[in-house]
C-alpha positions in Angstrom: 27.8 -21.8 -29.3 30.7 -23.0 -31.2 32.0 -22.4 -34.4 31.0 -26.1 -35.5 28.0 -25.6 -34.1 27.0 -22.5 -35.8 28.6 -24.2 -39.1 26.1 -27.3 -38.6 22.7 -25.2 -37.7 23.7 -23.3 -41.1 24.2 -26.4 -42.9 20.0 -27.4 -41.4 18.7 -24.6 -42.6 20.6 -24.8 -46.3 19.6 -28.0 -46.7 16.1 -27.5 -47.4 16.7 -24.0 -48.7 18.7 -25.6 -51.5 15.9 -28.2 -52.2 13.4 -25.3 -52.5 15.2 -22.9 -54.8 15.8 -26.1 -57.4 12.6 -27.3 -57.2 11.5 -23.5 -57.9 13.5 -23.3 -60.5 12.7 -26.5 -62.5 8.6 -25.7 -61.6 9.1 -22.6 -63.3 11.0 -22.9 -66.7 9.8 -26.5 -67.3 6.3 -25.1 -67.1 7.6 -22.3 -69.6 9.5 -24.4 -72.3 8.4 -28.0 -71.7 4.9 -27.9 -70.9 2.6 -28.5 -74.1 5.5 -28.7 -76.1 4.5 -30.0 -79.9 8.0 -31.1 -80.3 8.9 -33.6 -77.3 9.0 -36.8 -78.5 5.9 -37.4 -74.9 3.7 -34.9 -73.7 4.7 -33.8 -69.7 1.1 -33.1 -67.9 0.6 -31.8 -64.8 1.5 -35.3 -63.0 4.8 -35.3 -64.5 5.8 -32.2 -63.6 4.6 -32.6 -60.3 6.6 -35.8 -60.0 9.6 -34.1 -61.4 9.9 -31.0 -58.9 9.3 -33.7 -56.3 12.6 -35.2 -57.5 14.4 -32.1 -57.8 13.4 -31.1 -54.2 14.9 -34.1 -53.3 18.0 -34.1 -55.4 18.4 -30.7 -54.0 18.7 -31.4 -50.6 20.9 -34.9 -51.4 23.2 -32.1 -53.1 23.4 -29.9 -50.4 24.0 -32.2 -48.2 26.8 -33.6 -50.0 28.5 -30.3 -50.6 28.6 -29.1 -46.9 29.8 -32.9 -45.9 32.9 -32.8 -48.4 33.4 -28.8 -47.7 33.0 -28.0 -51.4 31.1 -24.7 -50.5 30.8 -23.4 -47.4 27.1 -23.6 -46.1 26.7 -19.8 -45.6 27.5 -19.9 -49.5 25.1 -22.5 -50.5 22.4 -20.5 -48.4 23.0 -17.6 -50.5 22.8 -19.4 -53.6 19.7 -21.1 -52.6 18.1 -17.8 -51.9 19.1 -16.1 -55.1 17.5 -18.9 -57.2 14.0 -18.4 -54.8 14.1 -14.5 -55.4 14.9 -14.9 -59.2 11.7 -17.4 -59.4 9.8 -14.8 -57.4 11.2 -11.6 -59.7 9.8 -13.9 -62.5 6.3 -14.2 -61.2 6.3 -10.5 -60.2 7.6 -10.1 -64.2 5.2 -12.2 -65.7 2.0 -10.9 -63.1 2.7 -6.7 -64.1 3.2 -7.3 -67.8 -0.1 -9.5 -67.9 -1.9 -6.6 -65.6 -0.3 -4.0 -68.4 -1.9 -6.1 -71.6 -5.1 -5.8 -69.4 -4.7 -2.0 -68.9 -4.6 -1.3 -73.0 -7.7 -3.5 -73.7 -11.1 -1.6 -74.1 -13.5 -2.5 -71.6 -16.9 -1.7 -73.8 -19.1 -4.7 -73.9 -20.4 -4.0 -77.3 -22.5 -7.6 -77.4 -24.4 -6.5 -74.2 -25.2 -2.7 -75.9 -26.6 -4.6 -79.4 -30.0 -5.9 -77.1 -30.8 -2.6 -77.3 -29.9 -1.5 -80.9 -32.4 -1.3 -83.8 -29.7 -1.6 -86.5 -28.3 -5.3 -87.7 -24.8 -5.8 -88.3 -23.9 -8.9 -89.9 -23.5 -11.8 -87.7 -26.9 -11.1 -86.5 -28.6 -11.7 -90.1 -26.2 -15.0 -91.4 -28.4 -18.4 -91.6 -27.5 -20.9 -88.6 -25.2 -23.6 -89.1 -25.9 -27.5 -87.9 -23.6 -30.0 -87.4 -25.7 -33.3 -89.5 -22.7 -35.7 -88.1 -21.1 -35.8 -85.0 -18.1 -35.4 -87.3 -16.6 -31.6 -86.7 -18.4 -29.6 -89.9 -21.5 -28.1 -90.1 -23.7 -26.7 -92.9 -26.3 -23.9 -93.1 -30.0 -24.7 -92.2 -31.6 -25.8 -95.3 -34.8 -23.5 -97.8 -33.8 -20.3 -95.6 -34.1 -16.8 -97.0 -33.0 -13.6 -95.1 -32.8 -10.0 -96.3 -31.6 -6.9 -94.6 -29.4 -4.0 -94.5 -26.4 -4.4 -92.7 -23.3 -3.1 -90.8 -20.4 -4.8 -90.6 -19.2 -6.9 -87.8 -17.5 -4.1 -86.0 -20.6 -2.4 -85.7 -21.9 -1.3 -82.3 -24.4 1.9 -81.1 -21.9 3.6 -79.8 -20.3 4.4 -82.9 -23.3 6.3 -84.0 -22.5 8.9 -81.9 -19.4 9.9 -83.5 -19.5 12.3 -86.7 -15.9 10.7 -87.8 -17.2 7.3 -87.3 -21.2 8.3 -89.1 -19.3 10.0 -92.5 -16.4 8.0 -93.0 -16.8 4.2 -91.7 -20.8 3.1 -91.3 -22.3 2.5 -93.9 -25.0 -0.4 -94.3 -25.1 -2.5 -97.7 -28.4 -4.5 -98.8 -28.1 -8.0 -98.9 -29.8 -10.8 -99.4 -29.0 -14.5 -98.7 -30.9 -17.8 -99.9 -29.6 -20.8 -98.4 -30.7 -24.2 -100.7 -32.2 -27.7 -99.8 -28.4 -29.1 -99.2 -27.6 -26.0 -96.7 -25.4 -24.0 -99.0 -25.5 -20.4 -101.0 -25.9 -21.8 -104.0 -28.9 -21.8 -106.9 -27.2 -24.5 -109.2 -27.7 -28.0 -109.7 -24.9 -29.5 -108.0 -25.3 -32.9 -110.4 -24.5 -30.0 -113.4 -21.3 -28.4 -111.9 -17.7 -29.6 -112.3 -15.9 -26.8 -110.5 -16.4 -25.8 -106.4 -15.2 -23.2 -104.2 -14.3 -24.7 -100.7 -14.0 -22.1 -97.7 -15.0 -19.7 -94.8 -16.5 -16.7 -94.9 -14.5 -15.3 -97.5 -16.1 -18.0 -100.2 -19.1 -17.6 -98.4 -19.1 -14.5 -99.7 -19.5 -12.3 -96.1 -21.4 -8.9 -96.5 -22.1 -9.6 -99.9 -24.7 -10.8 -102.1 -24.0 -14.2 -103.8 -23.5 -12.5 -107.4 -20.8 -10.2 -106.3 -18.8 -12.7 -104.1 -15.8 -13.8 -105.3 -17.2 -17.3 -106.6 -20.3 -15.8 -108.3 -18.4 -13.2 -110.3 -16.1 -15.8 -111.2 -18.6 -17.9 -112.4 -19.5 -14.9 -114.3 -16.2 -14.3 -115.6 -15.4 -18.0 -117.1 -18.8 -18.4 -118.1 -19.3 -22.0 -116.1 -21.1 -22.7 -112.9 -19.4 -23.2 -110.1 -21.0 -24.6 -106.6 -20.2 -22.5 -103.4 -19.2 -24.7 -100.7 -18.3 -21.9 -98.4 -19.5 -22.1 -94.8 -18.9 -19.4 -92.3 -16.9 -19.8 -89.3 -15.2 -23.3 -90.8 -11.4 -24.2 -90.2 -9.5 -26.1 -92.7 -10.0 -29.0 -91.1 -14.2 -28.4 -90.9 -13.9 -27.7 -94.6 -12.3 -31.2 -95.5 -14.5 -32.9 -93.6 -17.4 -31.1 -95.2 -16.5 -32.2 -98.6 -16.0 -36.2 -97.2 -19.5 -36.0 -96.1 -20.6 -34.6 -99.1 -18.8 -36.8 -101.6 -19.9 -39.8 -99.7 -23.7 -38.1 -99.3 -24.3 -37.2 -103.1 -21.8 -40.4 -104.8 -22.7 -40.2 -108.3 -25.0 -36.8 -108.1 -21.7 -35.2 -107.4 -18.6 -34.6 -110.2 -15.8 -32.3 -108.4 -13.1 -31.7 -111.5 -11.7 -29.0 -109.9 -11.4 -27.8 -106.1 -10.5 -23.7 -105.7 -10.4 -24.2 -102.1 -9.4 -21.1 -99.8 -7.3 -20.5 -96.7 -7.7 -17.1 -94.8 -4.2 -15.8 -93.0 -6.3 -14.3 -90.1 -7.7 -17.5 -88.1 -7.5 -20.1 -90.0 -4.8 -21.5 -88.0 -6.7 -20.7 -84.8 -9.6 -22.2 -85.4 -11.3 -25.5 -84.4 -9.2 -29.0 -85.8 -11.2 -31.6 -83.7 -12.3 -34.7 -84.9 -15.7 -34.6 -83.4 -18.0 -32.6 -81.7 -19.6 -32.9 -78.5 -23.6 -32.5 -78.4 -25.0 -31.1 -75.6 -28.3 -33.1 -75.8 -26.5 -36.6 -74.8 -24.6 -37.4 -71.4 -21.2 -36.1 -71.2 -18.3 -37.4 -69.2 -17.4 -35.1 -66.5 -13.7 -35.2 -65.7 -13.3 -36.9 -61.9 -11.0 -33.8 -61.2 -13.5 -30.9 -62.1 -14.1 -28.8 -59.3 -11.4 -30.5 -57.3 -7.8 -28.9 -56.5 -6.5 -31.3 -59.3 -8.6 -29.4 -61.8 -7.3 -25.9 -60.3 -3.7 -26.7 -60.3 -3.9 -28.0 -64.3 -5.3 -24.3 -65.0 -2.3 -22.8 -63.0 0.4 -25.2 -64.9 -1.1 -23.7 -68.0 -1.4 -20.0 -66.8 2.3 -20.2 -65.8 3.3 -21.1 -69.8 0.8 -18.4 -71.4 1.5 -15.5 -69.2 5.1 -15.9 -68.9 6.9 -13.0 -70.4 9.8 -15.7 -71.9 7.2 -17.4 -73.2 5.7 -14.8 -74.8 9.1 -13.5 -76.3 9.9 -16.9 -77.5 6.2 -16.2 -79.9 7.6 -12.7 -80.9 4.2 -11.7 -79.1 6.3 -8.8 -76.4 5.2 -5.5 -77.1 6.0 -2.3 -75.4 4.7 1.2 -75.9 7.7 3.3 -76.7 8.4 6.9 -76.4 8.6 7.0 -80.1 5.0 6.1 -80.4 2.3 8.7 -80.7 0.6 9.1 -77.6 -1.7 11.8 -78.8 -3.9 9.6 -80.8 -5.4 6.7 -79.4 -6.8 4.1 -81.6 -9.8 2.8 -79.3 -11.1 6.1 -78.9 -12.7 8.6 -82.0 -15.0 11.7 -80.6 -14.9 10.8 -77.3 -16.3 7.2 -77.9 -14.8 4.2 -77.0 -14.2 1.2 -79.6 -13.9 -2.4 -79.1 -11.7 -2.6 -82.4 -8.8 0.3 -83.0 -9.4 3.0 -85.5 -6.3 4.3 -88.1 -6.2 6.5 -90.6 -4.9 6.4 -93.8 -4.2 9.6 -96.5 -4.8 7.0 -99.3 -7.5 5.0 -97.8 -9.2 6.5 -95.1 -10.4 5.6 -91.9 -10.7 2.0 -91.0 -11.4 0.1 -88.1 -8.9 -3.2 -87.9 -9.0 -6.0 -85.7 -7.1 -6.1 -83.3 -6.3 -10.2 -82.9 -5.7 -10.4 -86.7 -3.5 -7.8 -86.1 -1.4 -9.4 -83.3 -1.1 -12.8 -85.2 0.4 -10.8 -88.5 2.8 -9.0 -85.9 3.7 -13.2 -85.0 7.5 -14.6 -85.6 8.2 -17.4 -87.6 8.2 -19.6 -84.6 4.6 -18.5 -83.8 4.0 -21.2 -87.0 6.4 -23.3 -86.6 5.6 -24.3 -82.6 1.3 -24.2 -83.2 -0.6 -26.3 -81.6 -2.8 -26.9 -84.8 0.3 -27.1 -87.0 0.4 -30.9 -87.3 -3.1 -30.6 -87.3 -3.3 -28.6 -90.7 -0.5 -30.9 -92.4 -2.8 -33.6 -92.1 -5.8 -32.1 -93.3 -3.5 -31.5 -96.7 -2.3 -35.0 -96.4 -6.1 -36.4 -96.2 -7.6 -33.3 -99.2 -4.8 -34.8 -101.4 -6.0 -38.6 -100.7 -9.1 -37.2 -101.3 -8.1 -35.7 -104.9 -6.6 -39.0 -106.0 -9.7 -41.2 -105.0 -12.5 -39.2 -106.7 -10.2 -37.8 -109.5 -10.5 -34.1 -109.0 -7.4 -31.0 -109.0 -7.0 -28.7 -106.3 -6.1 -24.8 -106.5 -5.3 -23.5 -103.0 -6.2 -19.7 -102.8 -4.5 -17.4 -100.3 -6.2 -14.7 -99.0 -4.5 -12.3 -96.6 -5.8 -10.5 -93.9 -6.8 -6.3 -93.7 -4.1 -6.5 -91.0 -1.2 -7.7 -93.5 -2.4 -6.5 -96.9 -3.5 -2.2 -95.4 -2.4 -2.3 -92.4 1.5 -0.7 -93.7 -0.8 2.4 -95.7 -2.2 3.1 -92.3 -0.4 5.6 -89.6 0.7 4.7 -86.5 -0.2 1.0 -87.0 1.3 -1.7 -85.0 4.5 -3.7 -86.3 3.6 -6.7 -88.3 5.9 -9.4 -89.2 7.8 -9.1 -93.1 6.5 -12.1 -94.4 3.0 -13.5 -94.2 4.4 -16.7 -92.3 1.2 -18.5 -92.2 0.3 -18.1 -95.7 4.0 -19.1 -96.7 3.4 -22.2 -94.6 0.0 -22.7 -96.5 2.2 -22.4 -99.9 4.8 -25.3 -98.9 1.6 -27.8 -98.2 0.3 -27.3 -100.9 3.3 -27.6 -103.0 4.0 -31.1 -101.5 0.6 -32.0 -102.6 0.8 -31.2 -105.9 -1.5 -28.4 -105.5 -1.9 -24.9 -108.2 -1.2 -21.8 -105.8 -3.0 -18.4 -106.1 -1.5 -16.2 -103.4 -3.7 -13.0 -103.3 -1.4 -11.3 -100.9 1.7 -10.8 -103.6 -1.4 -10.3 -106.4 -3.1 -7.5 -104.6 0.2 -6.0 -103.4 -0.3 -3.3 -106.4 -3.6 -2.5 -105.3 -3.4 -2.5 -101.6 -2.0 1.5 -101.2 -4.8 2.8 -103.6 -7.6 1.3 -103.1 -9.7 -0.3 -99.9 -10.3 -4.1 -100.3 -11.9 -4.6 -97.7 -15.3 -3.2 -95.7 -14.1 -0.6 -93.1 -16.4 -1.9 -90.0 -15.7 -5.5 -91.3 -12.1 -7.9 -91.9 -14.0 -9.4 -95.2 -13.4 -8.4 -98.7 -16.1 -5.8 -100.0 -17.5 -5.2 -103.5 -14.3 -4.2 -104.6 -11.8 -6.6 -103.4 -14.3 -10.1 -104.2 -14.1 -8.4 -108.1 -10.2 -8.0 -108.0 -9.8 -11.9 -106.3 -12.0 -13.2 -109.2 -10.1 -11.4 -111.9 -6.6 -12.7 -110.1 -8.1 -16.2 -109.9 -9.9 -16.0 -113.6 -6.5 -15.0 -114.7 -4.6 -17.7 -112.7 -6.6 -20.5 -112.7 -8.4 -20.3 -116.1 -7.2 -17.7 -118.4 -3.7 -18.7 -118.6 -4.1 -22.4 -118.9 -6.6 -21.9 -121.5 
């Protein structure tokens, strides 16, 4: 065989090669940066960038082609290139696959809803009323004329923890409570037609692991000597919350007279949570997708498997982190006398022991970016837009309260905790909506800064205020909101 022969069956072989390694490439980091991307001006779904690495295969073997025809690179060259872009796809997966497996490797495997079946003791998800959705609209309220009673652990109760002595003398301990739920589905005894001020929020207004009295809202009410209606639903996302006060203003009309809104945003999932319009029932016909179960189906979960696992896209989020030699390996958080936790365990010389969790955790470790690329970002700005329509038409002010999570507020008083990030990003977010709206601010984070080294706000088998920190929020917001102005 010739040399222009050999030249020629090179050139046959790059061709494609070249095609492949493009299209590999483009697959790859279009799936990693373009893919579900907030800011592109059009979404690309998984027929676009199918379409598009078709084109790129195709542009890649046009180019190769073209290069061997006018001698630009020899073809031996372009092989090599083609190849290196394959391998450094391939290195990527391999990348993307081991530090997914290692994130997997530090997680605790204890199924600690499966050991509760067989538990005598109630923690507190177990005794809270039931919520119902009344609308197909996406809010719910409580069950209505319901009573429950109990003593409870907190929600990072399980059995296990009973049997160790660390866990027994420092960290459980149950708490009485008792919960009436009235005719409208909220925890509330007043006449709603006779109150001018409501609290608006999750769990935290709610008034979680506490009776209504010493929750935040009741011991306000105390303190400024007016009622004031608790709106506070469980489980509710910003977005749930505004639509539970449309359908409540438009339920009630006349029998309702909001003059003031202290309405409540949580740092640790309040972005997370659910900003749909509606919700589906399960009672009625849904439509099934024509792709479920098909390929089609299979190939959207890969598209979006590639973006989440991807190690640049996880350093893009600030969400990359490595154990270090510098970290103590001597003490692991998810285990205490030999028994394994679902939720890490620090210790503090000021505060104690305290079990965290570890999500909330992660997203107060989050960049800037982490807020600024969300999925539910535009999602929350309206929900401000709509609450300050909402303000104008029925004539009522709004304070937005900021409360931060255990993670952010204790977690710096507590040794060897993770890295979190050195401003509350979320809650600073939360701060610029509601100064465009016009909105009075109470940010609880900078207000129970003094407090947070001394003294424990917060249950220690639970991420909701206890006794303690609901009486220091009311004081902040009696002093904010009321005391001042008056």
């Amino acid at each position: 065989m010739n040399v222009k022969d050999s030249a020629q069956n090179r050139f046959v072989k790059g061709r494609p090669t070249l095609g492949l390694a493009l299209a590999s490439i483009w697959a790859y980091f279009s799936a990693v940066f373009l893919v579900g991307e907030p800011s592109l001006p059009f979404a690309i779904g998984l027929w676009l960038w199918l379409l598009s690495i078709v084109v790129f295969l195709l542009i890649g073997n046009l180019l190769s082609a073209w290069v061997v025809r006018s001698k630009v690179l020899p073809a031996a060259q372009l092989v090599n290139f083609s190849l290196f872009g394959v391998m450094l796809i391939v290195c990527l997966g391999v990348l993307d696959i081991t530090y997914s497996m290692y994130i997997n490797s530090m997680a605790s495997g204890v199924d600690s809803t499966r050991s509760r079946l067989f538990d005598e003791n109630v923690w507190a998800g177990e005794l809270y009323p039931k919520i119902y959705y009344p609308t197909e609209r996406n809010f719910a309220v409580h069950k209505p004329n319901v009573t429950v009673s109990g003593n409870l652990f907190g929600n990072f109760y399980s059995e296990s923890m009973l049997d160790s002595p660390t866990l027994v003398s420092s960290v459980l301990k149950k708490y009485p409570i008792t919960i009436r739920i009235n005719e409208l589905g909220f925890r509330d005894s007043n006449k709603i037609d006779d109150v001018e001020i409501f609290s608006l929020g999750d769990s935290f207004t709610f008034g979680w692991g506490v009776n209504a009295s010493e929750s935040w809202s009741g011991l306000l009410e105390s303190g400024i000597g007016r009622p004031i209606y608790n709106l506070g639903i469980h489980d509710a996302s910003p977005k749930q919350e505004l639509e539970l006060l449309k359908y409540l203003l438009e339920q009630q009309g006349a029998n309702i007279r909001i003059r003031r809104l202290l309405w409540m945003i949580y740092e640790g999932n309040d972005l997370e949570d659910d900003y749909s319009e509606v919700v589906q029932r399960h009672d009625t016909p849904a439509t099934v997708s024509l792709t479920k179960g098909t390929l089609i189906e299979a190939m959207e979960r890969l598209l979006r498997t590639i973006k989440r696992q991807s190690v640049i896209h996880r350093l893009r989020q600030g969400a990359v982190k490595w154990k270090t030699q510098t970290d103590d390996e001597s003490v692991d958080p998810y285990s205490v006398d030999g028994v394994s936790l679902v939720y890490p365990l620090y210790y503090s010389e000021q505060l104690g022991s305290r079990l965290f969790s570890g999500w909330y955790t992660d997203l107060a470790g989050e960049s800037a970016s982490y807020v600024e690329n969300h999925w539910n970002r535009a999602a929350l700005e309206a929900v401000f837009r709509d609450m300050k329509s909402l303000a104008i038409e029925y004539d009522f002010e709004v304070a937005v309260i900021m409360a931060p999570s255990a993670s952010r507020l204790h977690g710096p008083y507590f040794e060897s905790f993770p890295e979190i990030s050195g401003r509350p990003h979320f809650l600073d977010f939360v701060s610029d909506l509601a100064d465009s709206a016009n909105f009075e601010t109470v940010n609880l984070y900078e207000l129970l800064q003094p407090h947070a080294g001394t003294e424990l706000l917060y249950f220690r088998d639970d991420d909701h205020f206890n006794h303690r920190g609901n009486a220091l929020a009311a004081e902040i917001i009696q002093q904010e909101l009321f005391t001042k102005q008056d």
